[in-house]
C-alpha positions in Angstrom: -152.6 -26.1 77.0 -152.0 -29.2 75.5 -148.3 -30.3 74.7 -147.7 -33.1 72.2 -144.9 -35.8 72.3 -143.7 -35.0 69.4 -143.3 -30.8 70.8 -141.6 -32.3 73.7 -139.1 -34.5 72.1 -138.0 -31.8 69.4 -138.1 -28.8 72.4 -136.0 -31.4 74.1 -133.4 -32.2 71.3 -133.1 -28.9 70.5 -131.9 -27.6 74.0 -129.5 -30.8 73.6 -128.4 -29.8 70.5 -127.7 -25.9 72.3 -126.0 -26.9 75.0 -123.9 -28.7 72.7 -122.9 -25.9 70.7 -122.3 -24.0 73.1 -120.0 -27.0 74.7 -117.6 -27.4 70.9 -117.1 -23.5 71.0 -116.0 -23.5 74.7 -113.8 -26.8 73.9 -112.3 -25.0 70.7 -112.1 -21.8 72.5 -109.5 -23.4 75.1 -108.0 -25.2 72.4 -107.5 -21.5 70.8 -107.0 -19.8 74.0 -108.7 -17.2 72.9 -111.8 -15.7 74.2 -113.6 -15.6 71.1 -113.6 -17.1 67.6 -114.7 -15.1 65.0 -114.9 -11.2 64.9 -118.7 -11.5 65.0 -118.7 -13.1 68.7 -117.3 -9.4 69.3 -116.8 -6.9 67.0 -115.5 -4.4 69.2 -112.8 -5.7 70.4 -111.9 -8.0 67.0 -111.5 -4.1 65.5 -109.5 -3.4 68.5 -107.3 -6.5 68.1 -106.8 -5.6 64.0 -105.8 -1.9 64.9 -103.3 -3.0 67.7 -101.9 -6.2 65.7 -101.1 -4.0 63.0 -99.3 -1.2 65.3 -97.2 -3.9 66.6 -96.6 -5.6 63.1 -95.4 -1.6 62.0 -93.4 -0.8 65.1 -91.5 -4.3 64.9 -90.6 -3.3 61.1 -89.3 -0.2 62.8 -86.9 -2.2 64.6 -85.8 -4.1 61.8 -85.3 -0.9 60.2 -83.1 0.1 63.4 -81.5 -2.9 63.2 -80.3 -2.1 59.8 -79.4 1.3 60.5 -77.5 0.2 63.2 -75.3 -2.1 60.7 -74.7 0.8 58.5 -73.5 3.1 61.0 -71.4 0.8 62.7 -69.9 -0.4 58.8 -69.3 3.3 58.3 -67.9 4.2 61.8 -65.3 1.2 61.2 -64.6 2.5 57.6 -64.1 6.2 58.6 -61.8 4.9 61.7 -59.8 3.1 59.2 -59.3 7.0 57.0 -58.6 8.7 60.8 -55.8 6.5 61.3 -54.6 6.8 57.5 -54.8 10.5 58.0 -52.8 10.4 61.7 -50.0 8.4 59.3 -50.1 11.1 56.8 -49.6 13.8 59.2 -47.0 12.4 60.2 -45.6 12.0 57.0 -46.5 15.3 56.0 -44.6 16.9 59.0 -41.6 15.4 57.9 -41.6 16.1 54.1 -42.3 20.0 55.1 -39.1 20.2 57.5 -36.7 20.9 54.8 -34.0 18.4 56.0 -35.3 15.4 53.7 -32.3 15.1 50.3 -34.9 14.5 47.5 -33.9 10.8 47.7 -35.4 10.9 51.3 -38.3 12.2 50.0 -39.1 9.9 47.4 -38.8 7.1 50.4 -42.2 8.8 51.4 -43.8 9.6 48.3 -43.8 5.6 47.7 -45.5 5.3 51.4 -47.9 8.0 50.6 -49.4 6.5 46.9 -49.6 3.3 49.3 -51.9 5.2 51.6 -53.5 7.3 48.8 -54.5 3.6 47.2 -55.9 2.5 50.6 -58.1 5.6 50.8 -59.4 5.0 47.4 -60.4 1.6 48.0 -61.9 2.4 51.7 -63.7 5.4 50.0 -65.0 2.2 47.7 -66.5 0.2 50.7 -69.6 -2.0 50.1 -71.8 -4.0 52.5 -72.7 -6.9 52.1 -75.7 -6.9 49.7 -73.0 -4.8 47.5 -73.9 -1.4 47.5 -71.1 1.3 47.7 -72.0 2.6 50.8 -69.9 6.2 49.6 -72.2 6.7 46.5 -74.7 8.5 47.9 -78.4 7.3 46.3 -76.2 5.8 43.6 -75.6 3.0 45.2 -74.4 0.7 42.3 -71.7 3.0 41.5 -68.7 3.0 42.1 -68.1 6.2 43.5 -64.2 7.2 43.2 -62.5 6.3 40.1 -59.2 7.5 37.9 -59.9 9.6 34.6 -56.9 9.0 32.3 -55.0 11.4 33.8 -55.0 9.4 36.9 -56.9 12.0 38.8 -59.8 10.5 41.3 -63.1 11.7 40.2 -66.1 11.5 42.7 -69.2 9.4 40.7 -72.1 9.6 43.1 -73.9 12.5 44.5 -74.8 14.4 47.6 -77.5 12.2 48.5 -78.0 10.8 52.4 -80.1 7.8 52.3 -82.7 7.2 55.3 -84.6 5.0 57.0 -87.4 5.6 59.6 -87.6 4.0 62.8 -90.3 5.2 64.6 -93.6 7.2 63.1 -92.0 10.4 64.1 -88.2 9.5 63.5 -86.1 9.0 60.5 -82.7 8.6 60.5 -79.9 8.8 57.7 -78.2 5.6 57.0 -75.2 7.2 55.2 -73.0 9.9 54.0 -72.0 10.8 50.5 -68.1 10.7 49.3 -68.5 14.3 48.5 -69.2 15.0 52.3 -66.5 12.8 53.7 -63.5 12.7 51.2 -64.5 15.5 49.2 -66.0 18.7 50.8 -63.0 20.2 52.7 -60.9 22.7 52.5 -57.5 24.5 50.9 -55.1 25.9 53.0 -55.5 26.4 56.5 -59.4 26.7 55.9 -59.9 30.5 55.9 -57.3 31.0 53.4 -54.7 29.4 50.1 -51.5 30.4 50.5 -48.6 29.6 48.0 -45.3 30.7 46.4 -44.9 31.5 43.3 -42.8 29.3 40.9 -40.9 31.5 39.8 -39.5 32.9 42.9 -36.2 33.3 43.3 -35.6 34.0 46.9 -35.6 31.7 49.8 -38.8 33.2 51.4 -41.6 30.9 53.0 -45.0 31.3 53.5 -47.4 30.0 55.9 -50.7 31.5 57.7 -51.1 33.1 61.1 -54.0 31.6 63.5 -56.1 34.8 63.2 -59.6 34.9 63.3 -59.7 38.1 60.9 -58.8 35.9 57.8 -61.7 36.0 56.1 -61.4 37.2 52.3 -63.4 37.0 49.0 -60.7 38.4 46.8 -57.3 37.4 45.1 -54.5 38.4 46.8 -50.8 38.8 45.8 -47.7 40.3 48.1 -44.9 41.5 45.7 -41.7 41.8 46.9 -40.5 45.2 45.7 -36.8 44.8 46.9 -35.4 42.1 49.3 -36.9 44.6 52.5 -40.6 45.8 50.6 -43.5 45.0 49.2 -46.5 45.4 48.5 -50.4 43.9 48.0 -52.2 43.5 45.4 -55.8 43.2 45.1 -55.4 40.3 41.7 -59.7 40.9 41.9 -60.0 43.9 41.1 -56.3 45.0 39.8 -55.7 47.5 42.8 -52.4 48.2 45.1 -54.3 48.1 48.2 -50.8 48.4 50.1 -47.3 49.7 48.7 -43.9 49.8 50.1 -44.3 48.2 53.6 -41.4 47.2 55.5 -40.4 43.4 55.8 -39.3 41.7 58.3 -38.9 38.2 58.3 -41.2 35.8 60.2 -43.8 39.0 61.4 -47.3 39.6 60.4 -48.3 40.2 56.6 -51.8 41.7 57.0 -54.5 43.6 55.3 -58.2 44.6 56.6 -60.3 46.6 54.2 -64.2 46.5 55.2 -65.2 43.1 55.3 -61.5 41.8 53.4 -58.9 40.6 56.2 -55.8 38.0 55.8 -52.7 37.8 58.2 -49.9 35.5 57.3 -46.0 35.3 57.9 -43.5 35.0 55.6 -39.9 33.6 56.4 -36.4 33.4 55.1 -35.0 36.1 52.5 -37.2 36.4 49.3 -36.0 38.8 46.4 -37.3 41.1 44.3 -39.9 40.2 41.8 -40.8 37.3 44.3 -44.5 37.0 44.6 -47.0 34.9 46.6 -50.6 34.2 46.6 -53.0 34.9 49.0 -56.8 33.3 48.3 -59.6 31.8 49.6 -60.0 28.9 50.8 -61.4 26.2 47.7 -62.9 23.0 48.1 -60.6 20.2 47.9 -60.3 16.6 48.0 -58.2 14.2 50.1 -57.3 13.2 47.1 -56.0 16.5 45.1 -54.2 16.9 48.3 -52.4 13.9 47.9 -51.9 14.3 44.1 -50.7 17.5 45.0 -47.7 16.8 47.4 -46.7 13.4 45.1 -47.0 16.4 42.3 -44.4 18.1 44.8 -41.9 15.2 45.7 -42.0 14.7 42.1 -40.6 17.9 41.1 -38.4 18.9 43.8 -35.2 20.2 43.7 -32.8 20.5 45.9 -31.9 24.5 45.4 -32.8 27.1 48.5 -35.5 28.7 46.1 -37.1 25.6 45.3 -36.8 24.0 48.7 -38.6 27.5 49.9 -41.4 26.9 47.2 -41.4 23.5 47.6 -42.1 24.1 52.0 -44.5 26.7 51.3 -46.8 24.1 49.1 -46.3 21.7 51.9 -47.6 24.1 54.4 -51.1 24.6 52.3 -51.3 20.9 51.7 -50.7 20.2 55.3 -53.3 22.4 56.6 -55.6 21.3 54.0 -54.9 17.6 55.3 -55.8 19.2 58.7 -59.1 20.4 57.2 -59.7 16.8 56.1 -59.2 15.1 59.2 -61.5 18.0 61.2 -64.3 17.1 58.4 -64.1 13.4 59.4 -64.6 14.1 63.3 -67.4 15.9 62.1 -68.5 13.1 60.4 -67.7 10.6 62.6 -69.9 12.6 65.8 -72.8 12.6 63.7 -72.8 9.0 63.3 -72.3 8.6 66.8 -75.3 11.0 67.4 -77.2 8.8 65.0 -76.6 5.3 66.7 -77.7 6.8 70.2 -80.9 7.8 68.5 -81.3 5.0 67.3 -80.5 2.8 70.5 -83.1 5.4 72.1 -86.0 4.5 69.5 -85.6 1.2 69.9 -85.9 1.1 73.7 -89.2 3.1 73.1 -90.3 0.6 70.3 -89.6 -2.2 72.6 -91.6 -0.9 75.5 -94.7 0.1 73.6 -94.3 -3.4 71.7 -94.5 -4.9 75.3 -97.4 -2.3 76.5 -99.3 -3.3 73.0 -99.1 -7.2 73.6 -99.9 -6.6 76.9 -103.1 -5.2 75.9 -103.7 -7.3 73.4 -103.9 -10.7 75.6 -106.4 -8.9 77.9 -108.6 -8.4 74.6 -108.3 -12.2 73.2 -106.4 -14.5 75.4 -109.2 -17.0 77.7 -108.8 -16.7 81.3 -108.3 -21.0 81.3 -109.5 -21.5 85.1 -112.8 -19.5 84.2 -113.0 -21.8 81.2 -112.3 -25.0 83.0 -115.1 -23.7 85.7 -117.8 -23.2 82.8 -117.0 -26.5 80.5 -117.5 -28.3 84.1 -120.6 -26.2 84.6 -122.0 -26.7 80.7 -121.1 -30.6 80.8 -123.7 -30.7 83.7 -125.7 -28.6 82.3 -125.6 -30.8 79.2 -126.1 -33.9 81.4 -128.6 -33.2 83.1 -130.2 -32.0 79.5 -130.1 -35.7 77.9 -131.1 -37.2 81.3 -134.4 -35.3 81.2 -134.8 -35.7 77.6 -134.6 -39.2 77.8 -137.0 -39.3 81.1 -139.5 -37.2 79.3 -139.3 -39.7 76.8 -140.8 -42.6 78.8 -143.8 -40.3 80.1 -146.2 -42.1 77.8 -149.8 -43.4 78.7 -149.6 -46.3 76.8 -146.3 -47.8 79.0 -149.1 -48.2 81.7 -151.6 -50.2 79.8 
């Protein structure tokens, strides 16, 4: 077969012109440090690549959601720890307005100490973060969620919502609690039941609930004292005498159990006939009605043994249902605990799998450079020795020997 010059020299250029290619894309492939440059040198694993860099690009979004979650729980733990010590105060002060030693000059000392206190849960119960969302409103997060009617009574704005944010595919978290559920949702009494005196009561008789686990009622209840030794119970519900004449005794147990229908509580002192007191169930009630409540109570005291006697039995029902309050915020405050360890627990997971996904990614694209350094040696020879024989090919012509 005959070969021209002409199918020599462009056979010749063109393997030059190979070997050269193939030289720029192993320069620009350690330049890259990656094994290949477009998708089409390997589709498989460019699909590979896409799938995983997208996992990773979701699962660090995940932990910026974490991280986020993580500021709002820690801005609500701090604000809640603020209300607990608030509350602990109020006890205190509570405590010492229902002894019955205070003159009502005393007790207007504390009343100014509690509206302080009442003013600083308001405005911790208004918290924002820093982008200026009340972190209390539930998913109304622009507004303000306690205010004062006219009246000056604090009204709750937001709702019941619990906003969340998810961390993992599988996990999402809450990022917040409503007002309702924190300074709202608790409570009258001692939690089972409302107790009160009546205002009208003449005697010096005090009421206050026994720790029994039978109090459980759906019904109105009233004891009338009959004489200064008697009484009886009314069902107010359904307009019944469920029990008549019973002996009193002060300080023992007043209790009733009819089917489902049980209350025990004590009442103390010397109450007179005609006096009457109230036995109900427990109502929902606000940190703040409670506070209105015994400032309500300060406000009208007088310094009379019936009064007093009223005035102690209201302070026993607010004080439990400030005990209610302060049981709802441990409640609250464990669940955000709870929450933070999940969320230190997703993130540990998000982290490792970020690791385990990067890892697998440089085995997928990153060049193994002392391979890479071992071919472009072995190509630049390769090329060499191309243009070497090209240009010795070059001189096999008949006519140099003429």
């Amino acid at each position: 077969m005959r070969i021209s010059s002409n199918q020599m020299n462009t056979s010749g250029l063109q393997e030059i012109l190979k070997r050269q290619t193939e030289l720029r894309d192993l320069q620009l492939r350690m330049a890259t440090q990656k094994k290949f440059l477009t998708p089409a040198d390997d589709p498989v694993a460019a699909t590979t690549i896409l799938n995983i860099d997208t996992d990773v690009a979701l699962t660090e979004q995940y932990n910026r959601n974490a991280d986020l979650a993580v500021s709002a729980g820690e801005l609500e733990e701090g604000v809640l720890n603020s209300v607990t010590n608030i509350s602990f105060r109020l006890k205190e002060l509570f405590v010492s307005i229902g002894n019955g030693t205070y003159s009502g000059q005393e007790l207007d000392a504390l009343k100014t100490e509690i509206i302080e206190r009442y003013e600083e849960l308001i405005g911790l119960a208004n918290t924002q973060n820093s982008s200026g969302d009340y972190i209390f409103s539930g998913f109304q997060i622009k507004t303000e969620p306690f205010t004062k009617d006219v009246s000056g009574n604090v009204l709750y704005n937001g709702d019941q919502g619990q906003r969340e944010l998810r961390i993992s595919s599988g996990v999402k978290v809450p990022i917040s609690d409503s007002g309702y559920d924190i300074f709202v949702n608790s409570l009258s009494g001692n939690g089972d039941i409302d107790f009160a005196a009546n205002p009208a009561n003449t005697g010096s008789g005090i009421i206050e609930p026994k720790n029994s686990a039978t109090n459980n009622i759906l019904n109105d209840y009233e004891i009338q004292f009959t004489s200064s030794t008697t009484y009886d119970i009314v069902d107010v519900t359904n307009a019944v005498t469920v029990v008549a004449g019973a002996t009193y005794t002060s300080g023992a147990d007043i209790s009733y159990t009819a089917g489902t229908e049980s209350f025990t509580v004590a009442v103390e002192g010397e109450p007179l006939l005609g006096d009457v007191f109230t036995v109900e169930p427990s109502r929902r009630q606000s940190i703040f009605s409670t506070l209105e409540s015994v400032i309500s109570a300060i406000d009208n005291y007088v310094d009379l043994p019936a009064e007093k006697a009223i005035f102690r039995s209201s302070m026993n029902s607010l004080d439990g249902a400030l005990d209610n309050f302060m049981g709802n915020i441990d409640i609250i405050r464990a669940k955000i605990g709870a929450r933070l360890n999940t969320i230190d627990s997703e993130l540990n997971t998000n982290r490792d799998l970020i690791v385990s996904q990067k890892s697998t990614l440089s085995k997928l694209q990153d060049l193994n450079v002392v391979e890479a350094a071992s071919e472009l040696s072995r190509q630049t020879a390769v090329l060499d020795a191309a243009q070497a024989s090209f240009v010795r090919v070059q001189n096999l012509s008949i006519f140099r020997f003429l």
